[in-house]
Structures are given as C-alpha cells and as structure tokens.
C-alpha positions as CSV (number, residue, x, y, z in Angstrom):
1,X,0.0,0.0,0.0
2,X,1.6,3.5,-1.0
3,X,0.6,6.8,1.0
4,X,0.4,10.1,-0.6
5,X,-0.3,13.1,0.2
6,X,-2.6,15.7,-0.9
7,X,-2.8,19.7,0.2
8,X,-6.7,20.6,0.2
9,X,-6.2,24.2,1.4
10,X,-3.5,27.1,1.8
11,X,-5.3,29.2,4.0
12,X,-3.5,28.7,7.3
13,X,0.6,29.8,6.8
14,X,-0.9,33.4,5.2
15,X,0.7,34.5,2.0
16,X,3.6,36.1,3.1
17,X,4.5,32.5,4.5
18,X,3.0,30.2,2.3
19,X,5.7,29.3,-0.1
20,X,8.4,28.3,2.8
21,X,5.5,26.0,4.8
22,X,4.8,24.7,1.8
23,X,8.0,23.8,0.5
24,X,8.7,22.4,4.4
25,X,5.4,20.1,3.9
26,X,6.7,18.8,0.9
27,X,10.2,17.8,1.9
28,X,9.3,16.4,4.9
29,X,6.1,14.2,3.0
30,X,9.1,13.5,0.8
31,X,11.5,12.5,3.4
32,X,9.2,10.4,5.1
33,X,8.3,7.8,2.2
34,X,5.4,9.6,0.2
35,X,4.6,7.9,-2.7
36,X,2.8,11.2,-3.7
37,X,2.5,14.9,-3.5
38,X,-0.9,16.5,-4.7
39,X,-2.9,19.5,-5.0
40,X,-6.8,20.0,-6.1
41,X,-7.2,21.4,-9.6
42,X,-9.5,24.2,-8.3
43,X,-9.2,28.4,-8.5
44,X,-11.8,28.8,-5.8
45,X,-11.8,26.5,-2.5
46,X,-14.5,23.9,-2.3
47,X,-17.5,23.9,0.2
48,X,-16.5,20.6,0.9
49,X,-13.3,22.1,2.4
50,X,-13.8,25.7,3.4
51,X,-15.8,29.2,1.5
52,X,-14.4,30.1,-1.7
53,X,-12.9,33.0,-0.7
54,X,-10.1,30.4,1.2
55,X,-6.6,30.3,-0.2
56,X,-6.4,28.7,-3.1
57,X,-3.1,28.2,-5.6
58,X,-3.2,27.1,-8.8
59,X,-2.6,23.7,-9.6
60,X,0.4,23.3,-12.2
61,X,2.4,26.6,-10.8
62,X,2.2,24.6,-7.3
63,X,3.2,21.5,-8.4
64,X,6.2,23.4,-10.8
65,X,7.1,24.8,-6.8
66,X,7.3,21.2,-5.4
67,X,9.1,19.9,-8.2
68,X,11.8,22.0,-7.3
69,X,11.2,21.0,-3.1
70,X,11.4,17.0,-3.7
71,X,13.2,15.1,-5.5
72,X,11.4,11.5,-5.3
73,X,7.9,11.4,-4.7
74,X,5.0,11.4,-7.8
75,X,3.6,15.0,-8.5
76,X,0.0,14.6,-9.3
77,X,-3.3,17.1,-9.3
78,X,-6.0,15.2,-7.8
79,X,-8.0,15.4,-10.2
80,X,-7.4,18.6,-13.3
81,X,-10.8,19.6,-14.5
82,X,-10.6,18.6,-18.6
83,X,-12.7,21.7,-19.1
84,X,-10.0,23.9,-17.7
85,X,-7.4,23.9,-19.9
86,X,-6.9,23.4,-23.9
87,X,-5.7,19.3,-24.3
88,X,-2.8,20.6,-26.0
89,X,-1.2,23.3,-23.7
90,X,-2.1,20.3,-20.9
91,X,-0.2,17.9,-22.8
92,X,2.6,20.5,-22.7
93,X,1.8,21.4,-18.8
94,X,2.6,17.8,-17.8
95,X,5.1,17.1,-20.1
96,X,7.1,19.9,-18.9
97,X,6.2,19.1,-15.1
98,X,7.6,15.1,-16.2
99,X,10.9,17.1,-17.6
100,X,12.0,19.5,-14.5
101,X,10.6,16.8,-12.4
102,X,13.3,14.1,-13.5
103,X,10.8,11.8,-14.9
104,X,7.8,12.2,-12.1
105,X,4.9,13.7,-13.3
106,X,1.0,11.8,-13.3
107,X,-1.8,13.6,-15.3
108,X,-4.8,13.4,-12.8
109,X,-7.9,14.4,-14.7
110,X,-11.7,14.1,-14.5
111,X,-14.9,15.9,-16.4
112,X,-15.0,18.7,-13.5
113,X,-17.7,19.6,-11.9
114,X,-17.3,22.9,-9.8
115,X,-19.3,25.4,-12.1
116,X,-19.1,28.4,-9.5
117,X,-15.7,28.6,-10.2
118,X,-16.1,28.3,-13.9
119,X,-18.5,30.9,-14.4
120,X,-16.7,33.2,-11.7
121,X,-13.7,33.1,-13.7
122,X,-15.2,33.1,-17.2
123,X,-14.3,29.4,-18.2
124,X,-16.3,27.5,-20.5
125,X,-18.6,24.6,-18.4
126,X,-20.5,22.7,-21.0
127,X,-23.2,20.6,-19.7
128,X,-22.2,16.8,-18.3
129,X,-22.6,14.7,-21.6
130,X,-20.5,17.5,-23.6
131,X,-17.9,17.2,-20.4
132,X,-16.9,13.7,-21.0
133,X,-16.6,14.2,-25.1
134,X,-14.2,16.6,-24.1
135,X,-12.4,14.9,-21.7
136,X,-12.2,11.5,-23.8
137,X,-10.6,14.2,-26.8
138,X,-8.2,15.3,-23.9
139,X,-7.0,11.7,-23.1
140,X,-6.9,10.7,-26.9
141,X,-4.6,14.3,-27.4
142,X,-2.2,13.9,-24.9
143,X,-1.9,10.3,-25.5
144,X,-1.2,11.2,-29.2
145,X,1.5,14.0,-27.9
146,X,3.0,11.9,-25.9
147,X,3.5,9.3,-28.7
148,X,5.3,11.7,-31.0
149,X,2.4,11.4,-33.4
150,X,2.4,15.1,-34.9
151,X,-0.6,14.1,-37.5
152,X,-3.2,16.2,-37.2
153,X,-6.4,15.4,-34.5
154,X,-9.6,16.4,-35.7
155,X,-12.1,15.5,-32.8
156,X,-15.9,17.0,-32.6
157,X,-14.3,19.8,-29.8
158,X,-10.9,19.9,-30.3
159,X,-8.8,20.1,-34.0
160,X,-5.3,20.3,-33.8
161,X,-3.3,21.0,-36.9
162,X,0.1,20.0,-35.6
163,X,-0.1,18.3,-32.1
164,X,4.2,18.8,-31.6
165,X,5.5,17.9,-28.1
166,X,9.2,18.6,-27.6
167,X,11.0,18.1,-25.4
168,X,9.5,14.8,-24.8
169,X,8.0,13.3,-21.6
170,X,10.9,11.5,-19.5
171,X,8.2,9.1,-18.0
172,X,7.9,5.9,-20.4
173,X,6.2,5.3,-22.0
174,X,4.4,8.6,-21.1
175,X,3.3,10.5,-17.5
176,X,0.8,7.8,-16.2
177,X,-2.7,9.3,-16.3
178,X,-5.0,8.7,-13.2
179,X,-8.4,9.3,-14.0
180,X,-10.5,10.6,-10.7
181,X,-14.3,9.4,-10.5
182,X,-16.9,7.0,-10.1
183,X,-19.1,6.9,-12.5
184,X,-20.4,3.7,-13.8
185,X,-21.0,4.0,-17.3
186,X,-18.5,6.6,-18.5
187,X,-15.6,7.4,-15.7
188,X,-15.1,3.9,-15.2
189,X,-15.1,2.5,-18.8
190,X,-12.5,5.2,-19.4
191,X,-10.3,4.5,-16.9
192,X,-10.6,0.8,-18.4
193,X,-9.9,2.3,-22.3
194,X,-7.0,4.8,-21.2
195,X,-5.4,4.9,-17.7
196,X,-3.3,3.3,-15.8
197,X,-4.6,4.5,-12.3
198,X,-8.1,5.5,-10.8
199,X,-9.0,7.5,-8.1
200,X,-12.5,6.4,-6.0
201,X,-13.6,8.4,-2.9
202,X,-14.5,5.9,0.5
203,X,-18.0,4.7,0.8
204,X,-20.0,2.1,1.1
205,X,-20.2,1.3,-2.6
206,X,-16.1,0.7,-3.2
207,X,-16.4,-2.8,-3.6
208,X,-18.9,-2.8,-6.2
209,X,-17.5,0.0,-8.1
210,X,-14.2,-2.0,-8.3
211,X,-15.8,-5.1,-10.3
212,X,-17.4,-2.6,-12.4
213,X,-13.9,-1.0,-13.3
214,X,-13.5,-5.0,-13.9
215,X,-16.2,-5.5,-16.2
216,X,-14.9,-3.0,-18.1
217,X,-11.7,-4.1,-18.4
218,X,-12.9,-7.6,-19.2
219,X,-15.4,-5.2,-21.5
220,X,-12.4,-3.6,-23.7
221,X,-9.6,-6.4,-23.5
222,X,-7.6,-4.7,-20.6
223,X,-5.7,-6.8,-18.0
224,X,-7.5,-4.8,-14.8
225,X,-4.2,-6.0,-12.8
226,X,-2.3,-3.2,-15.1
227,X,-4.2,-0.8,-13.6
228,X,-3.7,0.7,-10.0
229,X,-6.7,1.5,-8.2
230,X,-6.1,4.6,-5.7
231,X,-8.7,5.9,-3.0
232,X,-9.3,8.7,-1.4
233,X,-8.4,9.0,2.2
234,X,-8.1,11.3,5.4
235,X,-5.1,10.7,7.6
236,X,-5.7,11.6,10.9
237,X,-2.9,10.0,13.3
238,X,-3.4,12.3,16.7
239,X,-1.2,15.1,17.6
240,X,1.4,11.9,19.4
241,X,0.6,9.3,17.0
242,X,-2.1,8.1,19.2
243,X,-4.5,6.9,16.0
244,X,-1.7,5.8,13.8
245,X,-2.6,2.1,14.7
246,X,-6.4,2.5,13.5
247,X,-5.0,4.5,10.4
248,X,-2.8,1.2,9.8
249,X,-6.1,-0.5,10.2
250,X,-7.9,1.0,8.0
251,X,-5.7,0.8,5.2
252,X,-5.5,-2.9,5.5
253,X,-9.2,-2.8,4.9
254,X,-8.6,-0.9,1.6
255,X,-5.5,-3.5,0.7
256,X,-7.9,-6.3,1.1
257,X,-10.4,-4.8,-1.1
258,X,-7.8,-4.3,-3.7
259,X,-6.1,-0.6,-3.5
260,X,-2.8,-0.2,-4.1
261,X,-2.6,3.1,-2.9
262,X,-4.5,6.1,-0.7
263,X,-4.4,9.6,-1.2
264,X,-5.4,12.6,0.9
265,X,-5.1,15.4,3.2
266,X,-3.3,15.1,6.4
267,X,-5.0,16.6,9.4
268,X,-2.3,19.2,10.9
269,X,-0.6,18.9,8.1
270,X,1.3,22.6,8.4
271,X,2.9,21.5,11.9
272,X,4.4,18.6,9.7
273,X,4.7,16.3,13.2
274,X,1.7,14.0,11.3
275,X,3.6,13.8,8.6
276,X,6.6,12.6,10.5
277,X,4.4,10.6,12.3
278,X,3.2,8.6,9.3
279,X,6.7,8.1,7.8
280,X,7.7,6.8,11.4
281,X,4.6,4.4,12.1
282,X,2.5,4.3,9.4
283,X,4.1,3.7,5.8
284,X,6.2,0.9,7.1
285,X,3.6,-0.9,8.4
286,X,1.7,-0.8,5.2
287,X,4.1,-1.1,2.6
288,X,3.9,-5.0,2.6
289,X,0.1,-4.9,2.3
C-alpha cells in the first residue's frame, strides 16, 4: 500500500508565508516515504473544504514549486478539471512538469464539476454529456502528444493542426494518467480504455464500483491487474501518533479490497509532526500490504 499526500487548502501559513510552509510540507512528505504529492485542480476552495474565498493556488504553478522542493515522490493534481485547460497546452503542462521533475509527473484528470468557479472566472462549463466528449478528446490528445504522433487530431471539440511535443516526456512510455471518478457508465469504462490508475472516494459502494472497473476491463480487453486503483483518504494520526494504529487499520481494509494506494489530506498537516508521524509508524507498516 503507497501513501500520498494531498494539500486541500492554503489558508492557514498566510501569504507572506505560504511558499516556505509549503515547500517544508513537501520535503518532509518527501522525506518520510510519500509515494505522492498533490494538490486539487480548483481556482476557488470547495464547500466541501472551506468558502471560496479560502486560499487557493493554482494547480500546475504549485506542483512546478514542489518539483523543485522534492526530489522522489510522484507530482500529481488530484484530479485537473478537462474543461479547464486546452488538451494541448495540458499535454505540454505535464510534459514539462515530467521534464523538470526528472521523470515524475501523473496527469490526474476528471470531467470537473465545480461550475461556481467556472462561471466566476469566465471558463467555458459545458453541460455533463458534452464534459466527458471533451475529456475523452483530452485523453486521446495527450496520449497522441505523448507518442510523438504530430498528424493532425480532428475531434468534434478539439482540432489540432500540428499536435508537436518537444521536449518529450521523461516518464515511459508517457506520464501515467489517473483518471478521478466514479461513475459507472463513463468514468469507469474510461479508466478501463485509457489509464493506468483510478481514483475512487471511501463509501460504502467501493467494492462494487471495483468489479465494475473489472467489467470493463474484461469489456475492452484490458488486463484490470495493469491498472492501480487509488482511493481517497483522510489521515488523521493524533497530535502523538495516538491513531496511527487505526489508520494502519484501516488501510489494511482498503489493501484487502484491492487498493494499491491512498491519497489525501493530512489533518495538521502545516505543523508537519503527522507527517513525521506517518513516515515513522504508518508507511512501514503498510508497505507490505
């Protein structure tokens, strides 16, 4: 079972400090074993987390930051909105990431869903269906970029005269691309068609989404062993460590159901003792799972 890490909100350190806290949380996640680093692909904070007007940095300038903090763990959004960007200058985005990175850039990406930020900024937010045609063109582009294929795309969103990607990704055979979701009939079947990890958020459904990721594996001729199934998770180990032992726990409960890795925010992140704290007593104790 991998660990990584992902940073939900900036508000706490205040500006002035923000990029030295951050760059300490990153080393020290780094340090202690992270498989991961991650950020949300948001410009306003979600209600899930806090009110918009919460510090929020943007994704891929963060994650260009890190790059430059760490020097072995994944760099990864969790998950980039397809809507957000053109599938060509995101092609380029992660490519360059996977470059100054030394080879460790993921492409996280979903359909997005948060249209208050859309509209408030003036980006484009198509309704649902249109959302996944775009992001299935996105995943066909920057798979074709990151072939060296450099024949023209014509999709029913996107053309692209000249899809050109130097320099090319260090990551072979290309950055591996997580897709984020759990929808049945269209997140899933393209995780099955084009990625090599998924994200799925806790609940009570996991198992059954899993041997529907299955069926459409079996579905499009993909061996669903290739593909590493990631969940969403909140670490919370105690200010001494005192629920590192339950965390352990309940990791093993994601292991047995098939996860290879979990993801998420770490409560007290900004003291950095959790994360300390995890690399001490919790990723050893799951590595084997």
């Amino acid at each position: 079972m991998k660990i990584g890490l992902q940073i939900p909100d900036f508000t706490g350190p205040g500006a002035a400090r923000l990029g030295a806290d951050l760059a300490t949380v990153a080393r020290t996640a780094d340090d202690a074993g992270f498989e991961f680093i991650s950020v949300m692909d948001h410009f306003f904070q979600i209600n899930m987390v806090g009110p918009p007007e919460h510090d929020m940095l943007e994704a891929y300038t963060t994650l260009g930051y890190l790059a430059g903090c760490t020097s072995r763990a994944k760099l990864v959004t969790l998950v980039t909105g397809a809507v957000y960007r053109h599938p060509g200058i995101l092609a380029k985005i992660v490519t360059t990431l996977d470059v100054l990175s030394g080879g460790r850039a993921w492409l996280g990406i979903g359909a997005a869903w948060n249209e208050e930020e859309s509209r408030g900024l003036g980006i484009p937010f198509p309704p649902v269906a249109e959302r996944f045609e775009r992001l299935e063109e996105t995943l066909q582009i920057c798979l074709q970029m990151w072939s060296g294929d450099e024949s023209p795309y014509q999709g029913r969103h996107y053309q692209l005269a000249r899809p050109l990607n130097y320099p090319k990704a260090l990551s072979a055979p290309h950055p591996p691309i997580l897709i984020g979701g759990s929808g049945e009939r269209k997140t899933l079947r393209f995780v099955a068609r084009y990625a090599q990890a998924c994200n799925l958020f806790p609940g009570p459904d996991l198992a059954r989404k899993l041997d529907v990721l299955r069926a459409h594996c079996d579905a499009e001729g993909r061996d669903y062993d290739e593909i590493e199934k990631t969940c969403y998770f909140i670490f919370d180990v105690g200010e001494k460590g005192e629920k590192a032992a339950q965390v352990v726990d309940q990791l093993g409960g994601l292991a047995e159901m098939g996860f290879q890795a979990a993801i998420g925010a770490v409560a007290g992140v900004w003291d950095v003792t959790p994360l300390e704290i995890i690399g001490a007593e919790v990723i050893p104790a799951v590595a084997a799972l």
